[in-house]
C-alpha positions in Angstrom: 12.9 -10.9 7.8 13.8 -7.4 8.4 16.8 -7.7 6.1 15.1 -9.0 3.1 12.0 -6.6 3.7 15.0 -3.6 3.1 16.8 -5.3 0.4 13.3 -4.7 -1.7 12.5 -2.0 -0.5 15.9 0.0 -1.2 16.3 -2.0 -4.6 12.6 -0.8 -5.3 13.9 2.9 -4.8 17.0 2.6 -6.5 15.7 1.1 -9.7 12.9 3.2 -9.4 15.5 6.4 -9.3 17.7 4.8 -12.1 14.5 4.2 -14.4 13.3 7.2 -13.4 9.7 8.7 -15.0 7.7 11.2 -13.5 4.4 9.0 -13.3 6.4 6.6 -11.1 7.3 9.4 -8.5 4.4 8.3 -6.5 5.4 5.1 -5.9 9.4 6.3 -4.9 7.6 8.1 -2.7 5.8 5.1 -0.9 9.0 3.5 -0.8 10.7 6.0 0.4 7.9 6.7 3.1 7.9 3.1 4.2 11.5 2.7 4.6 11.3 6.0 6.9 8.6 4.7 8.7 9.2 0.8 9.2 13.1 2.3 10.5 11.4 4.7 12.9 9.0 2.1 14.2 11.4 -0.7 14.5 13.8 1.9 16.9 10.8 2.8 18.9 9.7 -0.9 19.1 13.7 -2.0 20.2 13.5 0.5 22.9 9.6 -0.5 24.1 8.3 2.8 23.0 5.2 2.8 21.5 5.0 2.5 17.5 1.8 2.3 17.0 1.1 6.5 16.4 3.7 6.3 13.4 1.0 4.3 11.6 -1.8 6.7 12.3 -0.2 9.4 10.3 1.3 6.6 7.4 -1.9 5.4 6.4 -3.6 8.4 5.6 -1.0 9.3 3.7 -0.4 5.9 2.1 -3.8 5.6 0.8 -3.7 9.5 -0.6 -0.7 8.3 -2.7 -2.6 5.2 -4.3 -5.8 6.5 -4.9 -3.4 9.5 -6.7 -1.6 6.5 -8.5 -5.0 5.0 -9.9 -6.6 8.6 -10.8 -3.4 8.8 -12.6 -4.8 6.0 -14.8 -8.5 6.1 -14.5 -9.1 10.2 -14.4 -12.2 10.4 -12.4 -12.6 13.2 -10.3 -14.6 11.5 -7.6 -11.6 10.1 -6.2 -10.2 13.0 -5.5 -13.8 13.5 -3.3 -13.1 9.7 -2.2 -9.4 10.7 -0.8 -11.0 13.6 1.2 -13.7 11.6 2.7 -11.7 8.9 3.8 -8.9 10.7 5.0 -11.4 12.7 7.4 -12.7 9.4 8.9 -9.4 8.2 9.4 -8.6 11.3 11.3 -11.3 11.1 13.7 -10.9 7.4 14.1 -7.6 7.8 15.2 -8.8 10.7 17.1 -11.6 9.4 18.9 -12.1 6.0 18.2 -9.2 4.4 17.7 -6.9 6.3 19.7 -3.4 7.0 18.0 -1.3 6.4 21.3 -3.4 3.0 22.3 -5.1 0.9 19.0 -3.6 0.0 16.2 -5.9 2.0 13.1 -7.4 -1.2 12.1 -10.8 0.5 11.2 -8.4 2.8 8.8 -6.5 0.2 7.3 -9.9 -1.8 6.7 -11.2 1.2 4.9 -7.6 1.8 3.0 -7.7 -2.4 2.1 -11.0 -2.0 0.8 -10.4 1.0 -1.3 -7.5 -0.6 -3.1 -9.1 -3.4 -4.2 -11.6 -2.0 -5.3 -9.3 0.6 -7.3 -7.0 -2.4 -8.4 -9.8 -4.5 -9.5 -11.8 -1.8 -11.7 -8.2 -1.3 -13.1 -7.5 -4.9 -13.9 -11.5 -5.2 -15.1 -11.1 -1.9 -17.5 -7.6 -3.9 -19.6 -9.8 -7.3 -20.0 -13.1 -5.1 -21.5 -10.1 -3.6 -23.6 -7.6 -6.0 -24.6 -4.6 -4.2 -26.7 -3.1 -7.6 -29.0 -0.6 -5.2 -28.9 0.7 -4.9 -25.5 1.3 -7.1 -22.5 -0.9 -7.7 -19.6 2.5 -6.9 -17.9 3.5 -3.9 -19.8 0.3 -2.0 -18.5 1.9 0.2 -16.0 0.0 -0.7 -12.7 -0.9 -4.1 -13.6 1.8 -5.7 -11.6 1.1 -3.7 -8.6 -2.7 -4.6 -8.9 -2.7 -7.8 -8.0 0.3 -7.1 -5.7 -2.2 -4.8 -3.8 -5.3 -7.2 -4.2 -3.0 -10.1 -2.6 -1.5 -7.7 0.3 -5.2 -6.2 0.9 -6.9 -10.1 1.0 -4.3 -11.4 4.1 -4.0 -7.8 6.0 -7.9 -7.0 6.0 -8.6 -10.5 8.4 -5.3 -10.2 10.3 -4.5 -6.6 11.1 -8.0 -5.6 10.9 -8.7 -8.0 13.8 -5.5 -7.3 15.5 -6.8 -5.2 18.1 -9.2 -7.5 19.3 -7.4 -10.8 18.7 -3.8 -8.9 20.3 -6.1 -8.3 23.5 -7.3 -12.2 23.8 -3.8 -14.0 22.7 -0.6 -11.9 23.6 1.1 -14.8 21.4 -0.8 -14.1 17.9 1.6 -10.6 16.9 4.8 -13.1 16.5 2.0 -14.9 13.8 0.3 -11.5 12.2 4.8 -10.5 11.7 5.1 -13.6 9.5 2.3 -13.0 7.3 2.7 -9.1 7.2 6.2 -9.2 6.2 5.4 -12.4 3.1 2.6 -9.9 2.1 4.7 -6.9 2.2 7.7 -8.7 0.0 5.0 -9.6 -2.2 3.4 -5.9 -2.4 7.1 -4.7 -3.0 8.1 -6.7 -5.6 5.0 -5.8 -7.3 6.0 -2.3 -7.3 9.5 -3.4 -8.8 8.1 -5.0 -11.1 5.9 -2.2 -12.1 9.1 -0.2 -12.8 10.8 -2.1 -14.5 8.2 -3.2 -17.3 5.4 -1.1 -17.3 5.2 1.0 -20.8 2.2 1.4 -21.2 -0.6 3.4 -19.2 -4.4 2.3 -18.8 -5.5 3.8 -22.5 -2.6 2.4 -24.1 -0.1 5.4 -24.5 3.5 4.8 -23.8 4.6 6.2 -20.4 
């Protein structure tokens, strides 16, 4: 699973640097991001060191870099108040709360799931109230990675926002939670691919 969660990942960055555009540098710089991280927790993990600090620090950051994406699109200044808000709570979750060297941040990533779908679906609501005969669905820049992230967020915000608790009951239930992280991660991914590769168009209709 590892192997084919790269392969997208690197052909996500390498298309995204061959068709490259300066809207998409967010996104290269998720990829980018989560192929440092996903290497650096996967050595920790192979020598029974702890990983679980390495995603403290990546989602914060993560969800700064799509909220960024969507006020690319949408250009309301309250997300930029949103961003700051939420990366404050997660900082103290992970601080006090959820500890960054014992609990997964599963009260962060429920906060980060719940953002992005929201985001995505506002997005996705915003091309049907304003339907262009002339373009796509799938030529609207972020469309692709909207319902990517509305997929990803569905699974993840049940299974890794219970995994603390359900991790502490049944030892056997992380080898399950991998399965569906990686399917929702090659389906997240391949969203972004596919956002490079066709979108043209942003949300007010102006070619990118």
């Amino acid at each position: 699973m590892y192997q084919a969660y790269y392969s997208i990942l690197l052909f996500g960055l390498i298309i995204g640097v061959i068709k490259f555009k300066m809207a998409n540098m967010p996104l290269l710089l998720i990829l980018f991001s989560t192929i440092v991280v996903e290497t650096a927790s996967y050595q920790l993990f192979k020598f029974n060191k702890s990983n679980i600090f390495l995603f403290h620090i990546f989602m914060p950051f993560e969800n700064y870099l799509f909220c960024f994406i969507f006020y690319q699109e949408m250009k309301n200044k309250w997300i930029f108040k949103l961003i700051l808000f939420e990366t404050i709570i997660m900082i103290l979750n992970s601080m006090f709360i959820q500890k960054y060297n014992v609990d997964f941040g599963t009260n962060s990533f429920v906060i980060f799931c719940l953002t992005q779908v929201i985001f995505a679906s506002i997005y996705l609501l915003k091309i049907l109230e304003n339907p262009n005969e002339q373009i796509a669905f799938y030529d609207y820049r972020l469309f692709p990675i909207s319902i990517g992230l509305i997929f990803f967020c569905s699974i993840n915000i049940l299974l890794l926002g219970s995994f603390n608790f359900l991790n502490s009951k049944f030892k056997s239930i992380e080898s399950i939670f991998s399965i569906f992280r990686f399917l929702s991660n090659y389906i997240l991914y391949i969203s972004f691919i596919l956002s490079i590769m066709l979108g043209k168009y942003n949300l007010h209709g102006r070619r990118i």
